[in-house]
Every structure is written in C-alpha cells, then in structure tokens.
Backbone as a chain_set.jsonl record, in Angstrom:
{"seq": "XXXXXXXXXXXXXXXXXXXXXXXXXXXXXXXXXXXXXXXXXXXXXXXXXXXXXXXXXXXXXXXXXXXXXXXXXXX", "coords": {"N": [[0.815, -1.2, 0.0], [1.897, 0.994, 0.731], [3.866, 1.793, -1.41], [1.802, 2.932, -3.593], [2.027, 5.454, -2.32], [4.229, 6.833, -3.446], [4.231, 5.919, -6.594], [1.782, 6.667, -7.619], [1.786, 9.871, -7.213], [4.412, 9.718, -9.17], [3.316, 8.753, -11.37], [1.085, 10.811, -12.151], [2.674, 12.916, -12.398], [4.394, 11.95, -15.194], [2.565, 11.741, -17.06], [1.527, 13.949, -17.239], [3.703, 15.501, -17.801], [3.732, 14.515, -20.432], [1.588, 15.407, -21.611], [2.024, 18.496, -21.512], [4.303, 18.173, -23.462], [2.849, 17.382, -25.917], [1.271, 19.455, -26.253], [3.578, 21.017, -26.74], [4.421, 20.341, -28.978], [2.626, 20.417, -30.766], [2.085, 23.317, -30.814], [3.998, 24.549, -32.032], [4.006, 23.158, -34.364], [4.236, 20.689, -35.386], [2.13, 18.599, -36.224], [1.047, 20.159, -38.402], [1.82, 19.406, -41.174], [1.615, 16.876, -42.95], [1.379, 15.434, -44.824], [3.355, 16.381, -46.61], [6.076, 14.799, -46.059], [6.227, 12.438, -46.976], [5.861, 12.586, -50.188], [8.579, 13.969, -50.386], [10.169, 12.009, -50.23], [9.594, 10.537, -52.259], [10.91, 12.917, -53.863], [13.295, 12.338, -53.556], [14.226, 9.949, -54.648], [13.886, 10.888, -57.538], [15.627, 12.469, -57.875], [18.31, 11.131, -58.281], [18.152, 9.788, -60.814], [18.73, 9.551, -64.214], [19.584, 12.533, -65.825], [18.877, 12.534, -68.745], [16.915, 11.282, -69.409], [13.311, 11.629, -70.516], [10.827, 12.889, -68.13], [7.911, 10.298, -67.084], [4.549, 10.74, -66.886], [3.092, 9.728, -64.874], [5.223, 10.265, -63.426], [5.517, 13.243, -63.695], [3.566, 14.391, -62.923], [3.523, 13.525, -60.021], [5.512, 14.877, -59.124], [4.508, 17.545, -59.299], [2.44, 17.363, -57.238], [4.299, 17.534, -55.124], [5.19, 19.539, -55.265], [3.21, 21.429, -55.012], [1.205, 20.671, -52.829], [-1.109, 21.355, -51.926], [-2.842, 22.682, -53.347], [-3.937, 19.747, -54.831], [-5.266, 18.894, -53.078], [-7.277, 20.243, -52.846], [-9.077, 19.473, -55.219]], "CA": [[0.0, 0.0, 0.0], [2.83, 2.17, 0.77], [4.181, 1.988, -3.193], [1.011, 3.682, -3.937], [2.258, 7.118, -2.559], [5.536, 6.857, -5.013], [3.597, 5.237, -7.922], [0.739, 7.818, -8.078], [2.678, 10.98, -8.084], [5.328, 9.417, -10.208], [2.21, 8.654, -12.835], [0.501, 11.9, -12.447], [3.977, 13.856, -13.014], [4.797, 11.373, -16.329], [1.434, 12.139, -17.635], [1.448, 15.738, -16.891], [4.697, 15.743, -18.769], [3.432, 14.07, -21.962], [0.705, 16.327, -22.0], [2.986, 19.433, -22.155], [5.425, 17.805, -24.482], [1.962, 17.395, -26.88], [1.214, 20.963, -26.377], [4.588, 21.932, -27.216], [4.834, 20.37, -30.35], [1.142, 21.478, -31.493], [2.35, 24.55, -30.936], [5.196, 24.242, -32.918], [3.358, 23.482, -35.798], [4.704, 19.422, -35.605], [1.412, 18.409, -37.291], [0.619, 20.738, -39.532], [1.765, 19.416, -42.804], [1.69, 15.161, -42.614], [1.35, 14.88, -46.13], [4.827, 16.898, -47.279], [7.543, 14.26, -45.933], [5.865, 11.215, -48.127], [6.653, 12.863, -51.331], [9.793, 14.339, -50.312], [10.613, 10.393, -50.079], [9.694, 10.219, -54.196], [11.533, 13.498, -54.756], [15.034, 12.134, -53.559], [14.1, 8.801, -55.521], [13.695, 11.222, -58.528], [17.296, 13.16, -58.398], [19.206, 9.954, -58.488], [18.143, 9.179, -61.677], [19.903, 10.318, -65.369], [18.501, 13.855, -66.497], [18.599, 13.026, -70.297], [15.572, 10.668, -69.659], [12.523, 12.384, -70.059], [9.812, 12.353, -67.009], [6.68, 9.699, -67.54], [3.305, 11.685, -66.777], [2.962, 9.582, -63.119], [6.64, 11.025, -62.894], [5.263, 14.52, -63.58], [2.081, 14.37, -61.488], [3.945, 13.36, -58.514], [6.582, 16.249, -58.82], [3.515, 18.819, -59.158], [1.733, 17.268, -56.257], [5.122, 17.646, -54.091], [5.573, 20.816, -55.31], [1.905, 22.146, -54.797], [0.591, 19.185, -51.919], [-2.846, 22.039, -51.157], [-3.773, 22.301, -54.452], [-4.134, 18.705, -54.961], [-6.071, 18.48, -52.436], [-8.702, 20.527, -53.413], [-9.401, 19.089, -56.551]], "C": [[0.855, 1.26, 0.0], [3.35, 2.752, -0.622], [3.33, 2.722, -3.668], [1.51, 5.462, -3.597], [3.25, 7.505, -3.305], [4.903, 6.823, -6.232], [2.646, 6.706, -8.038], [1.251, 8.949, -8.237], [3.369, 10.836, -9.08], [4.133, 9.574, -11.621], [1.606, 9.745, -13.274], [1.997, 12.511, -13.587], [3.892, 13.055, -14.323], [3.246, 11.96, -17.176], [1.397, 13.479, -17.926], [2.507, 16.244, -17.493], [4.656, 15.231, -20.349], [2.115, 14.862, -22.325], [1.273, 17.429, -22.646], [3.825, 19.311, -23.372], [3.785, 17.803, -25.796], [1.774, 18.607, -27.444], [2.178, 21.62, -27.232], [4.659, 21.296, -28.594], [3.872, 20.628, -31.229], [1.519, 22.445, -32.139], [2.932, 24.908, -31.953], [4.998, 24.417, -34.446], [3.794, 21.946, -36.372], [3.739, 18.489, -36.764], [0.92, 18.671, -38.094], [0.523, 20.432, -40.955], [2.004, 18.076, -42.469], [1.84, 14.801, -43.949], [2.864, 14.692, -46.97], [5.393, 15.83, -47.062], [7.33, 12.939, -46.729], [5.945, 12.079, -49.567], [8.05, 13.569, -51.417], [10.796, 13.022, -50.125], [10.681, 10.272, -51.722], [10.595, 11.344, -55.037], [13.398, 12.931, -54.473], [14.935, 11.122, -54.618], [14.153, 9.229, -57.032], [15.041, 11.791, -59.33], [18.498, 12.392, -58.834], [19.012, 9.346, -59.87], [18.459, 9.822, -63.017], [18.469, 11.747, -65.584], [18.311, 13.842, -68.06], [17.225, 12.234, -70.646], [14.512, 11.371, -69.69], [11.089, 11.588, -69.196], [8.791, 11.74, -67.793], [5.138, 11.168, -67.337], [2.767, 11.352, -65.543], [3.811, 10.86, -62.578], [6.105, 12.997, -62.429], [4.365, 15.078, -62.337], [2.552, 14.727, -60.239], [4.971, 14.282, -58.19], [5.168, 17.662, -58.578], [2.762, 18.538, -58.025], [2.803, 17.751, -55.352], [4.91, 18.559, -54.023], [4.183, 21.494, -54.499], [0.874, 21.258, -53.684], [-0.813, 19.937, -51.86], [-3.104, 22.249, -52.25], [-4.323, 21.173, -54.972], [-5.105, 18.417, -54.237], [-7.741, 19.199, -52.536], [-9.741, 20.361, -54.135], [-10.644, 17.883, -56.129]], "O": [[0.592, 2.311, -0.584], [3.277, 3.945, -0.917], [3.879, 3.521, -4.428], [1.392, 6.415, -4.368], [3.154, 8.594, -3.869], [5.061, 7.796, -6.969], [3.076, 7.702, -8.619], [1.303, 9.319, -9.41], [3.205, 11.618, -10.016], [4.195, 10.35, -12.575], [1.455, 9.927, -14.482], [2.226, 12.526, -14.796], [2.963, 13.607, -14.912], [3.427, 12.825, -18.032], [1.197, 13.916, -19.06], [2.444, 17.434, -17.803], [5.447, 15.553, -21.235], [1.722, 14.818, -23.49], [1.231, 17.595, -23.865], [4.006, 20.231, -24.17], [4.057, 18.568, -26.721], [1.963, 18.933, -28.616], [1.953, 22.442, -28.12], [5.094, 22.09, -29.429], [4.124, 21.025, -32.367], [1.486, 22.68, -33.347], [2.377, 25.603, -32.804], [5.42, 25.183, -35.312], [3.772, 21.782, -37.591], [4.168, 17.891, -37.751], [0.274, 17.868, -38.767], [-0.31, 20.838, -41.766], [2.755, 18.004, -41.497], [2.482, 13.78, -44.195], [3.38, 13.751, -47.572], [5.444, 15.336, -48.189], [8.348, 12.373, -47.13], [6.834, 11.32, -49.953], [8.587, 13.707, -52.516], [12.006, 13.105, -49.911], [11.706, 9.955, -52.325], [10.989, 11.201, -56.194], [14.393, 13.184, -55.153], [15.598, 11.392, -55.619], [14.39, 8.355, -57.867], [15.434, 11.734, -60.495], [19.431, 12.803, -59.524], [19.712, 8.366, -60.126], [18.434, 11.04, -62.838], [17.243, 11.843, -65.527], [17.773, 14.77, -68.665], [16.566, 12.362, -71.678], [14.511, 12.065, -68.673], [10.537, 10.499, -69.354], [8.527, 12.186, -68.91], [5.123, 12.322, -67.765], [2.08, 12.177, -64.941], [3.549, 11.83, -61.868], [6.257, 13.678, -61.415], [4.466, 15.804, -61.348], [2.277, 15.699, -59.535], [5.291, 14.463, -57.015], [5.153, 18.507, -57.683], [2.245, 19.57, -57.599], [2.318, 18.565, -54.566], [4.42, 18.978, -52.974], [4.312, 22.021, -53.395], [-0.333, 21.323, -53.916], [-1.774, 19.177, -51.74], [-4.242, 21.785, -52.313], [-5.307, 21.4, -55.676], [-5.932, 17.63, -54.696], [-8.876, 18.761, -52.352], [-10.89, 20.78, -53.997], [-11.229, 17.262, -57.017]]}, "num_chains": 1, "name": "protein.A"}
C-alpha cells in the first residue's frame, strides 16, 4: 500500500509531462503538414536518376503534387 504514494505521483507527473510535451509540439506546428515528408521520399528517388531521360506523366504528377501538396487536395 505504501508503493502507492511513489507510484501515483510518479504517474501523475509522467502524464502531466506528456501532456505538455503534446502541447509543445502542437504549438510548434509538428502536425501541420503530414502529407509533405511522403513525397519528399519520391523526390530524392527522382534526383538519383539520369537527367537526359525524359519524365513519364505519373513522374510529372507526382513532382507537381510535391511541389503544390494544397492544391491537390482541393481538386
């Protein structure tokens, strides 16, 4: 029974610190854009490859979506 007065503060405090830490990265602006870092995955995949080829029309798409991710979405 005694562990209970360690344990329960300890849990509040840890809690009460992952709350803040949520806050702070809200704030931040951490989730704001979720979409951007999945095509910034297809644009490295894109630089690695010869420039005398010319882009398909997926190829293109998916560079104009990177580029423009909130217009796409409107559509």
């Amino acid at each position: 029974m005694s562990v209970l007065y360690i344990a329960l503060p300890v849990a509040i405090l840890l809690a009460l610190a992952a709350v803040i830490a949520f806050v702070w990265t809200v704030s931040r602006g951490q989730y704001d854009d979720l979409d951007t870092p999945a095509f910034r995955m297809l644009e490295d995949d894109e630089r690695r490859r010869p420039r005398h080829r010319p882009a398909s029309e997926s190829e293109t798409s998916l560079r104009e979506e990177a580029d423009h991710p909130d217009d796409s979405r409107e559509q």
